[in-house]
Structures are given as structure tokens and as C-alpha cells.
N, C-alpha and C positions, 0 to 999 in steps of 0.2 A: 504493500500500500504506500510505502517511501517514495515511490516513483511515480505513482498513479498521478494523472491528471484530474483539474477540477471536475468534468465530466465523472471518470471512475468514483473519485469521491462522491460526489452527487449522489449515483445510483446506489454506489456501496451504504451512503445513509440514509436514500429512501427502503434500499431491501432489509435494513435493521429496523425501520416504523411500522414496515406493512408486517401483517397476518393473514394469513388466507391459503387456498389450494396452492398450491408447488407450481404446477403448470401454470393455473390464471396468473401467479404473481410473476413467474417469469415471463409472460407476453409483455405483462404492464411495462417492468421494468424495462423488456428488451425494446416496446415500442417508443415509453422515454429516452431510452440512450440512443436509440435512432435519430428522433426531435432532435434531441440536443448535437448532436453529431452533426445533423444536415443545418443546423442556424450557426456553427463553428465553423463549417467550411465555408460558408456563405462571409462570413467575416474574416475568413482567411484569405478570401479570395478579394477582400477587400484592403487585402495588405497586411494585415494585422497579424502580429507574433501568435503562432499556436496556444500557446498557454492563454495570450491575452483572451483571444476568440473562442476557448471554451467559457473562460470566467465570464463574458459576456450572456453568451448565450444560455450559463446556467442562472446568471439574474435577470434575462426574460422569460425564462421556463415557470420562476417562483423561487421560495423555501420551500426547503423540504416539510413544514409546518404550515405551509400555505398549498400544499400540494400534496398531498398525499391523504390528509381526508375523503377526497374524491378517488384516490383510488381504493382506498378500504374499504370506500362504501361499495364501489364495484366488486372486490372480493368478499364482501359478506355477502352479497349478492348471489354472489357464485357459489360461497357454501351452502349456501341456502338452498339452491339451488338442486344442491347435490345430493345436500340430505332428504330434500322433499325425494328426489325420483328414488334413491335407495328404498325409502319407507314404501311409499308407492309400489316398489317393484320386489322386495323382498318380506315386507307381510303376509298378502296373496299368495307366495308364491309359499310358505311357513304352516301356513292354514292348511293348504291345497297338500304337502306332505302328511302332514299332521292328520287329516280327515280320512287318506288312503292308506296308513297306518293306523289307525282305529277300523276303520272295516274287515282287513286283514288278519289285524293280529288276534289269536287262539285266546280268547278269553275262556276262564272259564266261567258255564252253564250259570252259577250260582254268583257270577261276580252284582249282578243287583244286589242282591240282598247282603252282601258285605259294606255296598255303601251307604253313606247315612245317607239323613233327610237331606243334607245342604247339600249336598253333590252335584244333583242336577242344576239349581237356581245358580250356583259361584262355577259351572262350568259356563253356561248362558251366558253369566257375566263375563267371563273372560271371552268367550266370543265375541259379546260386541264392544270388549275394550279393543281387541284386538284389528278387529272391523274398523274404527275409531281411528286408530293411527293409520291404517293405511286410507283412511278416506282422508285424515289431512293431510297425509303426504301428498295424494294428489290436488287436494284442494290447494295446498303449498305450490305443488307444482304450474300452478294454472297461474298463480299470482303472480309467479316468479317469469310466469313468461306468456303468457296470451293477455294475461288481465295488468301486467306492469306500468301502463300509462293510468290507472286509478289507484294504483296503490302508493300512499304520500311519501311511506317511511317503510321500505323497506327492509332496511336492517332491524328493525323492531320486530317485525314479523320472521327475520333470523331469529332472531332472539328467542319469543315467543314458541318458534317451534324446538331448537333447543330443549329450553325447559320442560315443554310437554312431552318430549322422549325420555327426560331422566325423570319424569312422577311419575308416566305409563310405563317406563319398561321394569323399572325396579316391581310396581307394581302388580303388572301379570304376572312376572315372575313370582313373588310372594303366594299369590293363589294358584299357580300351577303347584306347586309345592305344596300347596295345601288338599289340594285337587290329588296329588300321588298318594299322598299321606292318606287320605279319604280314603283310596280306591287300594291301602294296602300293596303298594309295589307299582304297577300292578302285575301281582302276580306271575311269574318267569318274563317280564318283560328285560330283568338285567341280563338277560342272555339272548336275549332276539335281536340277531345282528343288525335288521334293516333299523328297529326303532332305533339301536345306538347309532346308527349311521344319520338319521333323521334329525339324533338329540343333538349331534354335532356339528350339524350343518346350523341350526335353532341356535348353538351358544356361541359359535361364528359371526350367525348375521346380528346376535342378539350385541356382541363386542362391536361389531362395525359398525350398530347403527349407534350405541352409545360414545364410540370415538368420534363419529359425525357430527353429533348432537354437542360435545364438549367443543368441538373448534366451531360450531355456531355463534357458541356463548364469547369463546376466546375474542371471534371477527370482530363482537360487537362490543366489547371492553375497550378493544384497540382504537375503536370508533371514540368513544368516549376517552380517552387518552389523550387522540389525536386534538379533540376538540378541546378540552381543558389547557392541552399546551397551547394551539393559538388563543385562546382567554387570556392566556398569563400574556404572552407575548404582546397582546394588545391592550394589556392594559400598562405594560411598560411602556409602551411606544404614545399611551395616551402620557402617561408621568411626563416624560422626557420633554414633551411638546409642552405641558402645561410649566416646566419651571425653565 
């Protein structure tokens, strides 16, 4: 970084402010350091010493506190984004296992009458908690992209879905748990290959969607971060004027 140009530096402290997907954040960056790149040669080609002509053209691009809010808001966007279609597409798809693994598997004859009264009502409910999430994953999904010109504040609605995967998932989970314990095992189910192959795939998606769900929250911290540091910043720059 001893070497770097004002350009390098630039980027190297906007990819230290943003948070967001890996991919979205390198287009951002790479399409900034392009900007910046094509108004340094333009300046260079106006005579001006290279180093002069980056510093130039990194104080028409902004600060990095003046600039990068709008790109965070663009990658929460995109987490958002992401995690909406995850939920959307691995719900459904958890249920749809889960339902042809109950048809299948060898119960036995007498397994009613082992479960209690609650069994059936807190299985219903996990049903349509489950239904839940994945209806607003796509409902998410729709905001994030058919219905985006009415939606104000996007990164809140990150947010927002976020949180409702870490109270829904920890949650079903708890009653699936409760639902086994009910149903006594169920009975030889720890040795039925296809259900363990089924359980596995369920605490996979169940981990993915809950690491999705955390860098939702992370996007929208950053957002708030970003904005509190231009606060400070402006209200020094009021101080300074007023004395």
C-alpha cells in the first residue's frame, strides 16, 4: 500500500466501509476504480503529473463518507435480495422433502396412539410457520425487484427480513423438537438412511439461511454507521464555518 496511488487508496478505503455480497461489492468497487481511472487520464491528458490527476479526480468522485452510503444501500439491497430468493426457493423445496419422507417412511400401525393430544395442532402450526417464511421470501423477492420503485426504504425491509428468519427459524426448530419428542423418535427413524439424508440437507439450508439472515442485519448496521459518520462530519464542517 506504500506505493499505491490516491486512486488505490481510495478504493482500498471504500472496500474497508462497505459490507455486502463479495461479488456485488467487487463490481461496485471495480466500477468506481474505473470512474476514477477514466477522469485521471482525462486530466492527464490535460498535462497534469499522474499522481496530480488521480488526487483530482478522486475529489470529484467524493469522500469516501460522502460516497459510499449509496453504495451500501445498493448492497443491502442485494442481500436482501438474496436472502429473499434463498427463502423463496429452499423452504418449498424442505417441505416438499419432508412430506415424501413422511409418506414413505415405515411407521409403525400404533404410532397415533403414542402421540399426544398437541401433536397434531403444533404440527399444523409448524406448517404454516413454515409456509410463512417462504411466502415472504417471495413476497421479499417481489419488493426487491418488480415492486422496487414503491418501496421508500429498502434496506429496512433488509432488515426487517433478517430478523424474521432469526425468530422463525430458531422457532420451528424448537417445535420440530418438540414434535420428535411427541412422536417418540420416531421410532427407527435414526437409522433410515433417506430421513438422515433429508435431516441434512434441512440443517444445511437451515445454517444458510440463518448466515443470510445475519449479513442482512450486518448490511444495515453499516448503513447506519455510514450515516452517523457523515453526521459527525457535518457537523464539524458546520463548527468550523461558524467560528
Amino acid at each position: 500500500m506504500g506505493n499505491a496511488g490516491p486512486i488505490d487508496e481510495y478504493v482500498a478505503s471504500m472496500r474497508h466501509a462497505l459490507r455486502g455480497p463479495g461479488r456485488a461489492r467487487r463490481d461496485l468497487l471495480a466500477e468506481a476504480r474505473d470512474s476514477l481511472l477514466d477522469a485521471a487520464e482525462a486530466y492527464e491528458s490535460e498535462g497534469l503529473p499522474r499522481a496530480e490527476a488521480e488526487r483530482l479526480a478522486v475529489a470529484d468522485f467524493g469522500t469516501v463518507p460522502e460516497v459510499a452510503p449509496g453504495f451500501q444501500g445498493e448492497l443491502t439491497v442485494s442481500q436482501g435480495r438474496r436472502t429473499a430468493a434463498l427463502l423463496f426457493l429452499s423452504v418449498p423445496l424442505v417441505a416438499f422433502m419432508w412430506a415424501v419422507i413422511w409418506r414413505v417412511f415405515p411407521e409403525s400401525p400404533h404410532v397415533d396412539e403414542i402421540k399426544p393430544v398437541w401433536f397434531g395442532p403444533l404440527a399444523r402450526t409448524v406448517d404454516l410457520l413454515q409456509l410463512s417464511v417462504g411466502v415472504m421470501g417471495g413476497v421479499a423477492l417481489l419488493a426487491f425487484g418488480r415492486w422496487a420503485r414503491h418501496i421508500r426504504r429498502p434496506a429496512r425491509l433488509t432488515r426487517w427480513l433478517g430478523l424474521f428468519v432469526w425468530i422463525q427459524t430458531p422457532l420451528i426448530g424448537a417445535m420440530g423438537l418438540t414434535l420428535a419428542a411427541g412422536a417418540h423418535g420416531p421410532v427407527g427413524f435414526s437409522a433410515y438412511v433417506p430421513g438422515l439424508a433429508v435431516s441434512a440437507v434441512s440443517y444445511a439450508l437451515t445454517v444458510w439461511q440463518l448466515y443470510s439472515a445475519a449479513h442482512c442485519m450486518r448490511c444495515t448496521r453499516a448503513i447506519s454507521a455510514l450515516d452517523s459518520t457523515n453526521l459527525s462530519a457535518a457537523d464539524r464542517e458546520r463548527s468550523l464555518s461558524r467560528s
